[in-house]
C-alpha positions as CSV (number, residue, x, y, z in Angstrom):
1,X,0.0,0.0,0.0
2,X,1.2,3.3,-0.7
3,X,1.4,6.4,1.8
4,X,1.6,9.9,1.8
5,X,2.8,11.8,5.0
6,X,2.5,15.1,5.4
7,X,4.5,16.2,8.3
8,X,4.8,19.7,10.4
9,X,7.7,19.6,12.3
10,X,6.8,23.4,13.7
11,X,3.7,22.1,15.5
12,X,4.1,18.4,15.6
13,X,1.0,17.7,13.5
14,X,1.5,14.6,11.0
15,X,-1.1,13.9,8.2
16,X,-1.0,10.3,6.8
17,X,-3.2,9.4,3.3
18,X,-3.2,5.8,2.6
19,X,-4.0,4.5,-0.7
20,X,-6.1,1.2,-1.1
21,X,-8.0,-0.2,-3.9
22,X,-10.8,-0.1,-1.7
23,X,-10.3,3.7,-1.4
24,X,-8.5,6.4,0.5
25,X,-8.0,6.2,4.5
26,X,-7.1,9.7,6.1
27,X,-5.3,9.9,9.7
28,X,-4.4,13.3,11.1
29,X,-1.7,13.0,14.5
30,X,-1.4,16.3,16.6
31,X,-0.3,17.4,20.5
32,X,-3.3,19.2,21.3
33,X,-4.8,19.9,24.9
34,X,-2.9,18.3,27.0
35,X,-1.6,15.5,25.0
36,X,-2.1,13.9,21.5
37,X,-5.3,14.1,19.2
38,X,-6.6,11.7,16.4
39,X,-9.0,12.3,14.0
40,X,-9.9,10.3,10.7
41,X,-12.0,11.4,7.3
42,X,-15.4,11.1,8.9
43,X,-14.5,13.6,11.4
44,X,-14.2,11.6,14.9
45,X,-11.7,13.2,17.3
46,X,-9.9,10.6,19.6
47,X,-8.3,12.6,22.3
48,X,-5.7,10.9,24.4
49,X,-4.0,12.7,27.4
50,X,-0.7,11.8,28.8
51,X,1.4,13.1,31.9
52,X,4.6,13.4,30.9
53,X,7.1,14.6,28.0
54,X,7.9,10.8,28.2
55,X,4.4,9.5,28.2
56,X,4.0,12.6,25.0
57,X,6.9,10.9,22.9
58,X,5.9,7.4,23.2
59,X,2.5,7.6,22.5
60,X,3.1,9.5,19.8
61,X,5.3,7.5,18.1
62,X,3.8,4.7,18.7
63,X,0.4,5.8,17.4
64,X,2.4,7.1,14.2
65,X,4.3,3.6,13.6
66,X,0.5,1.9,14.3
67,X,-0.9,3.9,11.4
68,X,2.2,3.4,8.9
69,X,2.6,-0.4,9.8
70,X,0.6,-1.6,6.9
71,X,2.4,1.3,4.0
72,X,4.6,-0.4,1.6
73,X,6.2,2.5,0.2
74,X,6.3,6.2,1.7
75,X,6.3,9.7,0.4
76,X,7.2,12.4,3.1
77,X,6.1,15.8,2.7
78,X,7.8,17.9,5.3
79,X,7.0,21.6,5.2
80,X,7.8,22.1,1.4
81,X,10.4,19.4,0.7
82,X,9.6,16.0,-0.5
83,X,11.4,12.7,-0.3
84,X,10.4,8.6,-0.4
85,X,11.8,6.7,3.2
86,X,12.7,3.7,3.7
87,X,11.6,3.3,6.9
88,X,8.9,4.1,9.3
89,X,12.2,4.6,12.0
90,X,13.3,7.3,9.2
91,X,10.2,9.1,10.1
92,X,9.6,8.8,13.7
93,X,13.3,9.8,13.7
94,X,12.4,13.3,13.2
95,X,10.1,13.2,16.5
96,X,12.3,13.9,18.9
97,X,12.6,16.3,22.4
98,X,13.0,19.5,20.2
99,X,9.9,19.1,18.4
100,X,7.7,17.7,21.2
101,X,8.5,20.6,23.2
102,X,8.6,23.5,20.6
103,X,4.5,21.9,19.5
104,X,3.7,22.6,23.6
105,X,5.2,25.3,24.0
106,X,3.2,26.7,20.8
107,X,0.0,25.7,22.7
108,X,1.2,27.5,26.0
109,X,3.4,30.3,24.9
110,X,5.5,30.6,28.0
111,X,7.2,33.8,28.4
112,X,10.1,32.1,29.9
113,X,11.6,28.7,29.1
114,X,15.2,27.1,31.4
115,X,16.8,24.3,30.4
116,X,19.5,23.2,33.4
117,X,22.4,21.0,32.4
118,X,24.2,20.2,35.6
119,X,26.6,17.9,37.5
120,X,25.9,16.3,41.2
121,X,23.4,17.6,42.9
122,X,20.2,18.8,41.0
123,X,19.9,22.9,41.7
124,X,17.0,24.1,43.5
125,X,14.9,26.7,40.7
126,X,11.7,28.6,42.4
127,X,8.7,28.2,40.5
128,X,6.9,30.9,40.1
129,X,3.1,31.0,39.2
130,X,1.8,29.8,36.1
131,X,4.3,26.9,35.9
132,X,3.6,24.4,33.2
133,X,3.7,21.4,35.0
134,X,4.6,19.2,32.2
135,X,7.6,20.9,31.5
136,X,9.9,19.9,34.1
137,X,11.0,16.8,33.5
138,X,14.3,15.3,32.8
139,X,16.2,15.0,29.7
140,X,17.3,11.6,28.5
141,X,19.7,11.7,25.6
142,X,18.0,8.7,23.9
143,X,15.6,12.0,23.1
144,X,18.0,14.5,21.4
145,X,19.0,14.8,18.0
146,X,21.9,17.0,17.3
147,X,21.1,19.9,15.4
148,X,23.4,21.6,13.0
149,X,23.3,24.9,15.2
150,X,25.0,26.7,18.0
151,X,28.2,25.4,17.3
152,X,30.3,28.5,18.5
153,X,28.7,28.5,21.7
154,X,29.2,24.5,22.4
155,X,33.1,24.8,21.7
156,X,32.9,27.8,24.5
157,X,30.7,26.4,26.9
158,X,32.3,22.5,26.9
159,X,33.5,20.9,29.8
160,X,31.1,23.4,32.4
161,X,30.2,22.3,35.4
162,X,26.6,24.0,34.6
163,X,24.9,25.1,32.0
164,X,22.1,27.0,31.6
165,X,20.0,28.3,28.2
166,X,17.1,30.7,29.1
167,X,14.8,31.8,26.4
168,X,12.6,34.9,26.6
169,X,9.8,35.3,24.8
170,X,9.4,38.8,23.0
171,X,6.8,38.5,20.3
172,X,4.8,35.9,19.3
173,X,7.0,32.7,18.7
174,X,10.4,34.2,18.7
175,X,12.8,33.9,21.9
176,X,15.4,35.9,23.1
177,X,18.0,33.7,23.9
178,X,20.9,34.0,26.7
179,X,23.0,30.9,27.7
180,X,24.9,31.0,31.2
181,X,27.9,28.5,32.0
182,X,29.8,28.0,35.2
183,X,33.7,26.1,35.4
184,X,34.1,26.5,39.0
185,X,34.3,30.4,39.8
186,X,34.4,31.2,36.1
187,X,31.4,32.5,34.5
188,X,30.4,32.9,30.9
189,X,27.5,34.9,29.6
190,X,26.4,34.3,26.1
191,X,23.8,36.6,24.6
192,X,22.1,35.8,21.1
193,X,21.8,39.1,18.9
194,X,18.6,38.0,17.0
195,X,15.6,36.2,18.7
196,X,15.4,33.0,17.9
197,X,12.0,31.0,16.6
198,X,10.6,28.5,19.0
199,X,11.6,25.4,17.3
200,X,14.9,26.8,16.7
201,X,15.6,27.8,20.4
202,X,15.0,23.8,20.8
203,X,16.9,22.9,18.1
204,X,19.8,25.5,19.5
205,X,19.2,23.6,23.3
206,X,19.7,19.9,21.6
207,X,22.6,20.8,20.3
208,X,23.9,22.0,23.4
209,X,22.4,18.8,25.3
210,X,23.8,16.2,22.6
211,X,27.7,18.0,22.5
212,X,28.0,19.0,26.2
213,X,28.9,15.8,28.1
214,X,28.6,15.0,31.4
215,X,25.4,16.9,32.4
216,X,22.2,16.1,33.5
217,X,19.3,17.7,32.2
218,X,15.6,19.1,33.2
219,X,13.4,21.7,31.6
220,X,11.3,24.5,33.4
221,X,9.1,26.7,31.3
222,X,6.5,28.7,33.3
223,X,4.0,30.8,31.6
């Protein structure tokens, strides 16, 4: 059977058209509310809810592989570029920690997002109101994709004891972005020039994540 995916990285929203010769099946695959929506051509909405990033990844993936299983041969659209895969794992590839996070973040629009890289123990960060609960969560590695970005900052910021990358929110979806290390009583302030879009700023903190080794990670974005 052949497939068509359509695929929006920016929002995490996944169409998938299968083609039959008993006709066309339609699957649309979306984080909305608080966790992942379904719907199919006649319209039904399946909402599932989930409480974690974690629990967000997996069944999203899983619900994506589920719908490809029966494909024999797959066209990807994503945003304006089109290629065939060779693999469903080529596809669910792309669904990673930076775009997860970027499609919630869309949804909430927190005006301040901290990702903490650190070694020993875990540092204490107040929580002011309006914290998006679903944000803090740890960072496993089995998660992050290295982006090609931010590789200036990475060869400053390697072998810190800390690391910290705050984005601001200033308009819309763009982020200004500051990122803090610490090497015992040094300290190194990094300020971006431009803002950065959301998925971007994730694809910037990946990077940092995926290069800087050593460091544990969490995530606290608060609205």
């Amino acid at each position: 059977m052949e497939c068509s995916v359509f695929m929006s990285l920016e929002y995490l929203e996944i169409d998938i058209v299968r083609y039959s010769p008993s006709g066309v099946q339609h699957r649309n695959i979306r984080v909305g509310g608080p966790g992942i929506e379904v719907e199919n051509d006649r319209g039904q909405l399946l909402q599932i809810p989930v409480t974690s990033m974690e629990d967000l990844l997996g069944r999203f993936k899983d619900l994506v592989a589920e719908e490809l299983s029966l494909c024999s041969r797959i066209i990807v659209h994503i945003e304006d570029a089109q290629r065939t895969v060779g693999s469903i794992s080529e596809i669910l590839g792309l669904v990673d920690y930076a775009s997860i996070m970027s499609a919630v973040s869309h949804m909430s629009r927190p005006t301040r997002i901290t990702i903490i890289g650190y070694r020993g123990r875990r540092p204490h960060v107040p929580l002011p109101r309006g914290h998006i609960l679903m944000h803090r969560v740890g960072i496993k590695r089995r998660y992050i994709r290295d982006y090609e970005v931010g590789r200036r900052i990475i060869s400053r910021i390697g072998g810190s004891e800390r690391v910290v990358v705050i984005g601001l929110r200033t308009v819309e979806d763009r982020y200004r972005v500051f990122v803090v290390a610490r090497h015992g009583r040094r300290r190194l302030t990094i300020k971006l020039k431009k803002p950065l879009r959301l998925e971007t700023f994730y694809a910037l903190a990946s990077s940092i994540i995926a290069r800087v080794d050593g460091l544990k990670w969490y995530e606290v974005a608060t609205a």
